[in-house]
C-alpha positions in Angstrom: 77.7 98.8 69.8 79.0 102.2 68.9 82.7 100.7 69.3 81.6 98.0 66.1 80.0 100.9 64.2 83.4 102.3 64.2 85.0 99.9 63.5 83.0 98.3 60.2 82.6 102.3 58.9 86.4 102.0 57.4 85.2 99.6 55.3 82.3 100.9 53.4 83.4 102.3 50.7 82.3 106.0 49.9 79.5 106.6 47.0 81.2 108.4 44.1 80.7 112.2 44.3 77.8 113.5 42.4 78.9 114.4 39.0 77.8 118.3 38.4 79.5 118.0 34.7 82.6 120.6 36.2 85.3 119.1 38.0 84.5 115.4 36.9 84.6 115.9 33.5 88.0 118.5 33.9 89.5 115.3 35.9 88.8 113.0 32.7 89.9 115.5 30.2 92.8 117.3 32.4 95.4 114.6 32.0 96.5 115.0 28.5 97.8 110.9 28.5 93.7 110.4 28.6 95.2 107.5 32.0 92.5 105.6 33.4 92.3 105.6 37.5 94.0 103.0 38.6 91.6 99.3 39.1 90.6 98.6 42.6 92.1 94.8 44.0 88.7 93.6 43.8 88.8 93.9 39.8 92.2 92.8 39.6 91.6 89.1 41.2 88.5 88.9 38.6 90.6 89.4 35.6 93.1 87.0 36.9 90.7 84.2 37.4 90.9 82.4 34.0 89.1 78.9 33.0 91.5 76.4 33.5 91.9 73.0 31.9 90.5 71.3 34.2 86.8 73.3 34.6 86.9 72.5 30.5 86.3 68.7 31.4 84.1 68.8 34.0 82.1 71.1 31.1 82.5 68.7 28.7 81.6 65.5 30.9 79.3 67.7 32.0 77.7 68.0 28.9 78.0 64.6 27.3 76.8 63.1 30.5 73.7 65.7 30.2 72.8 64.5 26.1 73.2 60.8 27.3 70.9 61.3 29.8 68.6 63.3 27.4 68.6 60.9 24.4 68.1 57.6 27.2 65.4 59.7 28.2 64.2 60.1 24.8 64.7 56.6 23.5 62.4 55.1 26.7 60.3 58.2 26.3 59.1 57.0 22.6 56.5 54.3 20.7 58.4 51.4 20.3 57.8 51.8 16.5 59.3 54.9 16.1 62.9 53.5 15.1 61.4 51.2 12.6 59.2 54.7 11.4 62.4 56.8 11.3 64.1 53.7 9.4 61.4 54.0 7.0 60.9 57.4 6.2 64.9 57.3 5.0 64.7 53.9 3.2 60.9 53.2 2.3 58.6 50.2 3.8 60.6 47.8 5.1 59.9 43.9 4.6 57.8 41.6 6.7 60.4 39.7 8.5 60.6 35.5 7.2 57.8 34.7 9.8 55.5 36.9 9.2 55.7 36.6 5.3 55.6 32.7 5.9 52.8 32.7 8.3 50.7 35.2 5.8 51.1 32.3 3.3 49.9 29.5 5.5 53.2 27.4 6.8 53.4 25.8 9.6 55.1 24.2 11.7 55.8 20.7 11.1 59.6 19.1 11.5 61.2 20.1 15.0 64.2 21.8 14.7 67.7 21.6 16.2 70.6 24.4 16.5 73.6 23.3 17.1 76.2 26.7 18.0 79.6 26.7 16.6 82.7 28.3 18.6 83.0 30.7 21.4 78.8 31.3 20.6 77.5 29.5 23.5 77.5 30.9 27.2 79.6 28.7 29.5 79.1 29.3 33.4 80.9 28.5 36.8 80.2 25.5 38.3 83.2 24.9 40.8 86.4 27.4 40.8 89.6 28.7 42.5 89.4 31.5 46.0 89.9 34.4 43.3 86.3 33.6 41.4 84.6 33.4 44.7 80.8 34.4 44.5 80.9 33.7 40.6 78.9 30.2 41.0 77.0 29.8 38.0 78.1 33.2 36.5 78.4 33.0 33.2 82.3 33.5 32.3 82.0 33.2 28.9 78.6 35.3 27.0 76.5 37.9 28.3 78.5 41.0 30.5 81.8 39.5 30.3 82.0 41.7 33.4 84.9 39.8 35.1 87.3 39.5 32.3 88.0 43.4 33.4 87.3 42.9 37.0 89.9 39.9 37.6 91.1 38.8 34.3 94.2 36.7 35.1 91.7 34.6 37.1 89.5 34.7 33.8 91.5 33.0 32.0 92.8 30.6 34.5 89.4 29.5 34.5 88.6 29.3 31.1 91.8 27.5 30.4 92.0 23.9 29.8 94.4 21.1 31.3 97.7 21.2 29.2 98.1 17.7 29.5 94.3 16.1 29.3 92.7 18.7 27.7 89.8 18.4 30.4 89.1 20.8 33.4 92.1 21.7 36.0 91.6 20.8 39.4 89.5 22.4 41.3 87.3 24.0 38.0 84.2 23.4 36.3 83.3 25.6 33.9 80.1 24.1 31.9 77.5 25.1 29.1 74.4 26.9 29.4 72.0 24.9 28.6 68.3 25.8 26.8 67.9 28.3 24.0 69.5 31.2 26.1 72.4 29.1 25.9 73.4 30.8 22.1 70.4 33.4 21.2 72.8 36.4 21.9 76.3 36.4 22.6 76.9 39.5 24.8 73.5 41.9 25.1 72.2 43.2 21.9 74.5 40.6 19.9 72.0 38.6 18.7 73.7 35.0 17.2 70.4 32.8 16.7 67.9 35.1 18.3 66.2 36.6 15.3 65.4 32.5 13.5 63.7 31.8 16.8 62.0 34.5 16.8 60.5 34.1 13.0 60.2 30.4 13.5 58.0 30.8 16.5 55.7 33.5 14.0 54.7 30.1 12.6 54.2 28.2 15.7 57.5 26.7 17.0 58.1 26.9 20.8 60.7 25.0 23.1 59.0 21.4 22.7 59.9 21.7 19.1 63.2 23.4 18.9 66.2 22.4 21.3 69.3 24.1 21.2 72.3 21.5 21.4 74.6 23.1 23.8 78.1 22.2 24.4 81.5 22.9 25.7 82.9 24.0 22.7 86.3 24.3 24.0 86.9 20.4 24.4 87.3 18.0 21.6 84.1 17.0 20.3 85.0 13.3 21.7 85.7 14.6 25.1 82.4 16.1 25.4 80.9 12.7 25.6 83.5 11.3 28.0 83.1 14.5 30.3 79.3 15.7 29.9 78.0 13.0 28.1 76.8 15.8 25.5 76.3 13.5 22.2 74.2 11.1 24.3 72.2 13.8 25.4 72.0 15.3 21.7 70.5 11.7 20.8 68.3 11.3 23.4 66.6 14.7 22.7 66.3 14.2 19.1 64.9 10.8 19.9 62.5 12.8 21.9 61.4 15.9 19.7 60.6 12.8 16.4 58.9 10.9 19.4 56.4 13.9 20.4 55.9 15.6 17.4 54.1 13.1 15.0 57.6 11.2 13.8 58.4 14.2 12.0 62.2 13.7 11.8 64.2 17.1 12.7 66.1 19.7 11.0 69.2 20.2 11.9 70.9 23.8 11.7 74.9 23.5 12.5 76.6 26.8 12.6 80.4 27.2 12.1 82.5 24.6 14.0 78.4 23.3 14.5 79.3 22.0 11.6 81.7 19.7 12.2 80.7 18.9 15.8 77.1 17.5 14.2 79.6 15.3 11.2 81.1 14.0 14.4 77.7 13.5 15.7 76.3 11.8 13.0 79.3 9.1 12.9 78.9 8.5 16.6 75.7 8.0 16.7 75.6 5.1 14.5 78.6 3.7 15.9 78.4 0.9 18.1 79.3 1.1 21.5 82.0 2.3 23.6 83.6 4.1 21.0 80.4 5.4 19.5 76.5 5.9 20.7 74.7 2.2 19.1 72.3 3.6 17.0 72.4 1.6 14.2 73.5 2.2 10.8 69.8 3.5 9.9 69.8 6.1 12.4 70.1 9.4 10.8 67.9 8.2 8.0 65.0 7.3 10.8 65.7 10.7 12.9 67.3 13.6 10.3 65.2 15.1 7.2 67.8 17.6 6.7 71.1 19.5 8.0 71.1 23.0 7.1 75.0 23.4 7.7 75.7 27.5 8.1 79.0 28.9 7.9 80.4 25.4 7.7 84.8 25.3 7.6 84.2 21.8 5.9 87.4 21.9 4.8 89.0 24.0 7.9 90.1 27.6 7.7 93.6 29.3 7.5 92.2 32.0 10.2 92.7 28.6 13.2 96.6 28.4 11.2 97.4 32.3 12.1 95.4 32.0 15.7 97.8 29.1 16.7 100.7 29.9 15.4 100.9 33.5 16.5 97.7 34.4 18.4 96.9 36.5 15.6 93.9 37.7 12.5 93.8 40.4 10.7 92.4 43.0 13.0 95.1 41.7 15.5 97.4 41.8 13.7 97.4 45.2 12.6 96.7 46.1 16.3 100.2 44.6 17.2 101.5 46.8 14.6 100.0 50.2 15.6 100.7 49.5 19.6 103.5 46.8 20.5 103.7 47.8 24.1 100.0 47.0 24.6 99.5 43.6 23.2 103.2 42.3 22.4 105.2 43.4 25.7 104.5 42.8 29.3 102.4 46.0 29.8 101.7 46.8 33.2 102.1 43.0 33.6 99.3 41.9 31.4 101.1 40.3 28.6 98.0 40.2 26.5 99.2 38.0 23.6 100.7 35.6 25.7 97.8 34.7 27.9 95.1 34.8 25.1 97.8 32.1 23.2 98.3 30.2 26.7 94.4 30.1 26.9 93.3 29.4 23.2 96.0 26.7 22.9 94.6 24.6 25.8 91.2 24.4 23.5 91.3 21.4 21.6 88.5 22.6 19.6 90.0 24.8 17.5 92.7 22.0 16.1 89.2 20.5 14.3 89.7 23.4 11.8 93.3 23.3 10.6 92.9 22.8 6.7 92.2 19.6 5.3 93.2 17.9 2.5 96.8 19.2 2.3 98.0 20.8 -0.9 95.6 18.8 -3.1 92.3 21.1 -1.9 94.2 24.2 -0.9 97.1 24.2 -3.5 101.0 24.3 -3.3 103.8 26.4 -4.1 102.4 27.0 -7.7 98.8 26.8 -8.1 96.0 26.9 -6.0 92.0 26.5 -7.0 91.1 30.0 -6.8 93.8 31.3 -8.8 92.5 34.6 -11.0 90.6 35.5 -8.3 90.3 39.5 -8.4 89.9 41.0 -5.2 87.8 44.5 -6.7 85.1 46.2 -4.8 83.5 46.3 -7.8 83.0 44.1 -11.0 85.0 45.2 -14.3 83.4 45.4 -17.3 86.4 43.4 -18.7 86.3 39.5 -17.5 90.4 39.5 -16.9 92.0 43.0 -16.9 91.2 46.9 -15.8 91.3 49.4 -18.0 93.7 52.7 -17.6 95.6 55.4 -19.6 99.0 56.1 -19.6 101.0 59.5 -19.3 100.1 59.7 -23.3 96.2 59.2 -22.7 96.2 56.2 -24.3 94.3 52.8 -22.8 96.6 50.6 -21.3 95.3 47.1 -20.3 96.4 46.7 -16.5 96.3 43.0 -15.6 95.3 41.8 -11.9 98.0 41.1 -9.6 98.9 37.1 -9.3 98.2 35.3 -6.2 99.2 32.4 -5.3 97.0 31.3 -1.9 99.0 28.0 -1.8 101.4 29.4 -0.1 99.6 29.6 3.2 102.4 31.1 5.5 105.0 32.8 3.9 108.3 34.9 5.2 108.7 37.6 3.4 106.1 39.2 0.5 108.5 38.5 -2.3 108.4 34.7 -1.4 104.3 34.9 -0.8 104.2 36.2 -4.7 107.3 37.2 -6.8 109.7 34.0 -6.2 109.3 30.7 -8.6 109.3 28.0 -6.4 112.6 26.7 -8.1 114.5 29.4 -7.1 112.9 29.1 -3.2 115.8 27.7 -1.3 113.9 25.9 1.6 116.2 25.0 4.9 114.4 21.7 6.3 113.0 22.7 9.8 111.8 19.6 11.2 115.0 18.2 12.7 116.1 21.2 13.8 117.4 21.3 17.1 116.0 23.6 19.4 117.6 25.1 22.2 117.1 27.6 25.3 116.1 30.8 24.8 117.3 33.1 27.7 114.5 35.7 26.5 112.2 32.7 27.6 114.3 32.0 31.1 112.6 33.3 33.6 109.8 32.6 35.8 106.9 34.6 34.7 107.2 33.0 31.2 107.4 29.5 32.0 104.2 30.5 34.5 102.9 31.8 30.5 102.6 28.4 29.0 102.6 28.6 25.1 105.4 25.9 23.9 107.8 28.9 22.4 109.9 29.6 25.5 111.4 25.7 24.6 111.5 26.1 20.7 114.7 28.5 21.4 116.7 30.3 18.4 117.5 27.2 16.7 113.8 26.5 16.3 112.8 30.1 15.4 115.4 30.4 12.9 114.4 27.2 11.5 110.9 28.3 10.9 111.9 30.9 9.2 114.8 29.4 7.1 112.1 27.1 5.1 110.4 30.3 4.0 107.4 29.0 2.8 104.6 26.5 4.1 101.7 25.3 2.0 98.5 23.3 3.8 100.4 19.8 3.2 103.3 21.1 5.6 101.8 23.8 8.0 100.6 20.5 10.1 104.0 19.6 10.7 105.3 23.2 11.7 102.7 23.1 14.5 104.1 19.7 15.7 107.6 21.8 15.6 106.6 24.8 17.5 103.9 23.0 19.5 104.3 19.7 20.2 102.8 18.9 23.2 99.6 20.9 22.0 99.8 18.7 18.6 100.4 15.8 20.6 97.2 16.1 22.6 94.8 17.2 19.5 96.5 14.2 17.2 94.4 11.8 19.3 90.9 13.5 18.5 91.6 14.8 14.8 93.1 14.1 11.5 93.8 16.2 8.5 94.2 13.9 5.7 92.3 12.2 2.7 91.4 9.2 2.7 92.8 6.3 0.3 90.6 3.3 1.4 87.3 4.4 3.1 86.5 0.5 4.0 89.9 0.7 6.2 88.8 0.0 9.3 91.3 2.8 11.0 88.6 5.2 10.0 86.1 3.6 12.4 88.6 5.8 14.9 86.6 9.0 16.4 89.3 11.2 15.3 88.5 10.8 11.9 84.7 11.7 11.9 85.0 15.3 12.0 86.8 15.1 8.5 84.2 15.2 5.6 87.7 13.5 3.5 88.3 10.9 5.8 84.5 9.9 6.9 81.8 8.7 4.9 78.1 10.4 5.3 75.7 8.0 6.9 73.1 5.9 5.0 70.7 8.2 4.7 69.5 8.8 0.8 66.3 10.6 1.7 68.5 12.9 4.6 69.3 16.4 2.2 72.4 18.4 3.1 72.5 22.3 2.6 75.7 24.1 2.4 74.7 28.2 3.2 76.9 30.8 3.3 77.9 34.4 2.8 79.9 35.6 -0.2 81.3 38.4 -1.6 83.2 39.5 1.5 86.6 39.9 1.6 88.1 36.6 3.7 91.8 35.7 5.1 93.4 33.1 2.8 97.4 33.2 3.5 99.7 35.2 5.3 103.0 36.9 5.3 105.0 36.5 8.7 108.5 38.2 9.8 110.1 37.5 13.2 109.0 39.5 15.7 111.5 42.1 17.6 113.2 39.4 20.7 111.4 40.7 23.9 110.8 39.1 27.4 107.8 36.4 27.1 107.4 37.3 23.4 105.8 35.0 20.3 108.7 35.2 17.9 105.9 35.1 14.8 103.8 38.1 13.3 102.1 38.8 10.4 104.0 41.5 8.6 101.4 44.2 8.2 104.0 46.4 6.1 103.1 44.4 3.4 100.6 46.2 1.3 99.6 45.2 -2.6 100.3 47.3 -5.8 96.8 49.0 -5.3 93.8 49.1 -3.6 92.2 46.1 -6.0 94.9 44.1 -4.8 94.4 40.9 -2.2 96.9 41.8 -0.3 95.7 44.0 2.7 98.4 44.3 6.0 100.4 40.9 5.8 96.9 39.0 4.3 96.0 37.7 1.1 92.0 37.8 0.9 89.8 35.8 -1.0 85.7 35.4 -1.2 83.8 34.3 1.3 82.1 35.0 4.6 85.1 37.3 6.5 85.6 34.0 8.4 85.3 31.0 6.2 86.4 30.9 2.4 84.3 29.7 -0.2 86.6 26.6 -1.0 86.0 25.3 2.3 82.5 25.8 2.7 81.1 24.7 -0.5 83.4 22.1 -1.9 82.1 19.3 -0.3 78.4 20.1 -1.5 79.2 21.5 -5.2 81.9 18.6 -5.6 82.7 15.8 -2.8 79.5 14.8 -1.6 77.5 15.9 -4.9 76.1 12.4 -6.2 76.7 9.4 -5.1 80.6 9.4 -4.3 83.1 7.4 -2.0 82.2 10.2 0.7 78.5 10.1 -0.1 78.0 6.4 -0.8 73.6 6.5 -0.4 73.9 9.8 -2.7 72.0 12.0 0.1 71.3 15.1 -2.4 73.4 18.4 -1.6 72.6 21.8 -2.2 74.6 24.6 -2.1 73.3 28.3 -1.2 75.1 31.3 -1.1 73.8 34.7 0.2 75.6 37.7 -1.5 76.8 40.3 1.4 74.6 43.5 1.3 76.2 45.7 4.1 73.5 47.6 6.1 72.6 51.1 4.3 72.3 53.0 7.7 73.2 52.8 10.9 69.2 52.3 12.1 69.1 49.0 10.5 71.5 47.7 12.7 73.6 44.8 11.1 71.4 44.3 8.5 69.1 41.9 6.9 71.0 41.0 3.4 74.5 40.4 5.7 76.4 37.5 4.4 78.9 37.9 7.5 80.1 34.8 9.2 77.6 35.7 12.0 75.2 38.5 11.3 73.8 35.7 7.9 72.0 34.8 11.0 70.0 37.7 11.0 69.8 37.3 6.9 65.8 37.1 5.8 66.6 35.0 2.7 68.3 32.3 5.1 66.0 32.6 7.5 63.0 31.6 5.0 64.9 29.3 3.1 65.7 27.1 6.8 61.4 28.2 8.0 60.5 26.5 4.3 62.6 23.3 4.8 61.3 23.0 8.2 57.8 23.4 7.3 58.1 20.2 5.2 59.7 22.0 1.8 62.4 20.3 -0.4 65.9 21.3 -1.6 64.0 21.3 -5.2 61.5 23.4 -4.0 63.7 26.0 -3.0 65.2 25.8 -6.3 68.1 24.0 -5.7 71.5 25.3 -6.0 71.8 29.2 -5.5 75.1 30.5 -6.3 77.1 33.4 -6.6 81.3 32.7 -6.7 83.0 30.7 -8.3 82.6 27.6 -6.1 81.7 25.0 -9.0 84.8 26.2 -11.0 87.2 25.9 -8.2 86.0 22.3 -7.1 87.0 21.2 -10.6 90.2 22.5 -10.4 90.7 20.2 -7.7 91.8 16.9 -8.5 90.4 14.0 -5.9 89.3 10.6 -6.0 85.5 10.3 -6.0 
């Protein structure tokens, strides 16, 4: 023991002597360089111990992890009316939602209703799949999580691919709608699509026995989903049912974007006889249908489906190409974004139903088009026609809006989309070009990317691009060029045209009856059709393309978001020309047929079925607490729009088009449709 005292006493240190205020303080002040003692090792490793890079993370996760946890805390912590009392206290009372209001005043209900959900809205689920979507079996794949796109998303979209040749399900997959309201009431969680009208239309008393949600495979033609899930028999059946059990009360109908034109398709098959149609009768829809309350509707098709099939490509994506090529254009890390979400979306048949219709006589050509002297301003001028500004002098100069000429639907190059005359547009005929091989396209992990463009070769691209401009009445035939086999397939379920002689009995074929200009509306002169929409939002109308730098698997096509308009009034925003309407659908398409082609008893509307058109001016939400708002005239967040929403609860109480107050309009919809020049 006395050996380990030893040996430990070395390393105490000794106490500093007692300072007596002598020798201490002659220590301090004898050395006339005032030098410190030297630091002991101990001090020295402190002082070198500095707060690296990485301990500032972990602080900051540390942190940001500690207020998430705090404010979910606090958010489960409080009365679930303190968000609406917050909302409040910065914007005043808020109004009683539709149902309430509705229900204060003694409606209801009274017709059953019927939703019908337009594209990629409805939840599809596995049914029967591949080894690499094992444990998956009735996992929704498309809605709700979308959990496995991230976790395995090659075998994603192998599953929610089509056949290229049938346009039906691969071997060995069955991918199928969700059926029952949760099919469409939110599209992921917290997105709500038609949660917020169910919920005011059960404030007056609806439940499931009088509302059905019309769920189907909206990735198939709308003919196919009768031949595969018998979905427009079932659609009959259950409206048969809901007039049956509620009284005879016939049903309202609420379509909603390509609903729209599934339910126009609907209504023709129902009343056509068997096997081509559903044997209903010609009286049909006027014995089952009060009114169809068509939301969003792309009557007329949209130029959106022209710039998603030809180059896999909006506006947002578009300018995401721009700012980062090696993420969505190349094959990064072996994802080759673009190329799968084109291989995918080109096997959907679906989206050929809203190609524009009507050629250049509804959409214009090369020198006019109905909308022309649109101004795209954020806000009106007090002038009608020109914006005032001063000059270097001070004096007023009269600026006039920039021209646009949205019949040119695809253009290459900005000063063919706006400067050139068409006269002076020297247009190389593309469609019997030959096309050859491109080596860019050669080898095996493209062909495995199916999209059509690894066999339109240079020839082909060049082609495209040597005719320089393409209106609506030839952008149908440039898909055939760079798509053939994808044209080929959707030919047989869907037409484009306008009909010369209605009585022809061609247009007793299915692949007319989605076209409101090649289709008559059934015999129904007590049935009222609504056209609602959004307006006043800026809405893709035509697009300027350039060739896309040559790379392995690439789409030779992009919109040329270097093109940018005089000023920030103009319509042209990143390689788009805007127009009004809903961010999705323009105002021509949506409203013509009810302001114009079906208004009164026309060729198209032969009973004279009374149309209405009613348009909901945006209102963008004024904070962040009320969400997405309840004035939004957005393609989808109208559906959460409190004037739509009573207007549909009126009409389904037993209320009138008249009632409403007939047409409610805010563009320039009836001015447009008599630019356009069709036989009625």
């Amino acid at each position: 023991m006395s050996l380990l005292r030893r040996r430990k006493q070395p390393q105490q240190e000794e106490p500093p002597p007692p300072s007596d205020g002598s020798d201490h303080d002659e220590d301090k002040g004898g050395d006339k360089g005032g030098k410190q003692p030297p630091p002991s090792k101990d001090a020295t490793r402190r002082t070198k111990a500095k707060w690296s890079c990485v301990d500032s993370c972990c602080w900051l996760v540390g942190c940001v992890c500690s207020v998430w946890w705090l404010l979910l805390f606090l958010y489960n912590a409080m009365p679930a009316s303190f968000p609406q009392y917050v909302t409040e206290a910065i914007t005043g009372p808020l109004p009683d939602p539709p149902g309430v209001k509705l229900q204060k005043e003694g409606l209801r209900v009274k017709h059953p209703v019927v939703f019908v959900p337009g594209i990629v809205t409805g939840g599809l689920e596995l049914w029967e799949g591949h080894q690499c979507a094992e444990g998956l079996f009735r996992k929704r794949l498309w809605g709700g999580t979308f959990g496995d796109v991230y976790k395995r998303p090659l075998c994603w979209v192998e599953h929610m691919s089509l056949d290229n040749e049938t346009g039906l399900d691969k071997p060995g997959i069955r991918v199928r709608p969700v059926t029952g309201l949760v099919a469409a009431d939110y599209f992921v969680p917290g997105y709500f699509v038609w949660a917020v009208l169910i919920a005011n239309l059960a404030r007056i008393g609806y439940e499931e026995k009088t509302m059905y949600m019309a769920a189907y495979d909206w990735r198939l033609s709308f003919q196919n989903t009768e031949v595969r899930d018998q979905t427009l028999s079932r659609i009959k059946s259950n409206i048969e049912l809901l007039v049956a059990t509620n009284g005879g009360n016939r049903v309202v109908v609420i379509p909603h974007s390509m609903g729209v034109l599934y339910f126009l398709h609907f209504m023709k098959w129902v009343e056509a006889p068997p096997p081509m149609g559903g044997g209903g009768g010609p009286n049909w829809c006027a014995k089952h249908i009060k009114a169809v309350m068509n939301i969003g509707g792309p009557f007329l098709g949209v130029p959106k489906a022209v710039a998603g099939l030809f180059s896999s490509e909006a506006k947002d994506v578009a300018v995401a190409r721009a700012i980062a090529p090696d993420v969505l254009d190349s094959d990064f890390l072996g994802l080759q974004t673009l190329r799968h979400l084109m291989r995918m979306t080109r096997t959907w048949d679906s989206t050929m139903s809203m190609i524009p219709k009507g050629g250049d006589t509804i959409w214009g050509d090369l020198n006019w088009s109905p909308e022309d002297g649109f101004e795209c301003k954020a806000k009106k001028q007090k002038t009608n026609d020109s914006e005032i500004s001063k000059d270097v002098n001070g004096e007023n100069v009269k600026v006039q809006p920039e021209p646009v000429n949205y019949g040119r639907l695809v253009s290459f190059g900005k000063e063919i989309a706006e400067e050139a005359p068409s006269s002076e547009i020297e247009q190389i005929e593309f469609r019997d070009a030959v096309k050859g091989r491109n080596i860019a396209h050669s080898n095996t992990s493209c062909r495995d990317i199916w999209t059509e463009y690894q066999e339109l070769g240079w020839g082909g691209i060049k082609a495209v691009a040597d005719y320089k401009v393409y209106t609506a009445g030839s952008i149908v035939d440039l898909l055939h060029f760079v798509a053939p086999r994808m044209m080929e397939r959707g030919s047989v379920h869907f037409s484009y045209g306008i009909a010369d002689n209605l009585d022809d009995p061609k247009y007793g074929h299915y692949k007319y009856w989605s076209n409101p200009l090649e289709t008559k509306l059934p015999n129904a002169p007590d049935m009222e059709i609504f056209s609602m929409y959004g307006v006043g939002i800026p809405t893709e109308r035509a697009y300027v393309y350039k060739l896309a730098q040559q790379a392995e698997c690439y789409i030779p096509f992009q919109i040329d978001t270097s093109a940018e308009g005089g000023d920030e009034n103009s319509c042209l925003k990143g390689g788009v020309y805007l127009a009004n309407g809903d961010e999705t659908v323009p105002v021509l398409s949506a409203g013509y047929m009810c302001a114009k082609g079906w208004r009164g008893k026309t060729r198209f509307n032969p009973s004279g079925s009374k149309t209405y058109v009613r348009e909901y001016n945006h209102s963008p939400p004024s904070n962040l607490l009320e969400g997405r708002g309840t004035q939004s005239g957005a393609h989808v967040d109208i559906m959460g729009n409190f004037a739509l929403i009573e207007d549909i609860i009126r009409i389904a109480a037993g209320a009138t088009g008249e009632e409403l107050g007939g047409d409610q309009v805010y563009s320039d919809i009836f001015k447009w449709s008599e630019k356009i020049k069709l036989k009625l």
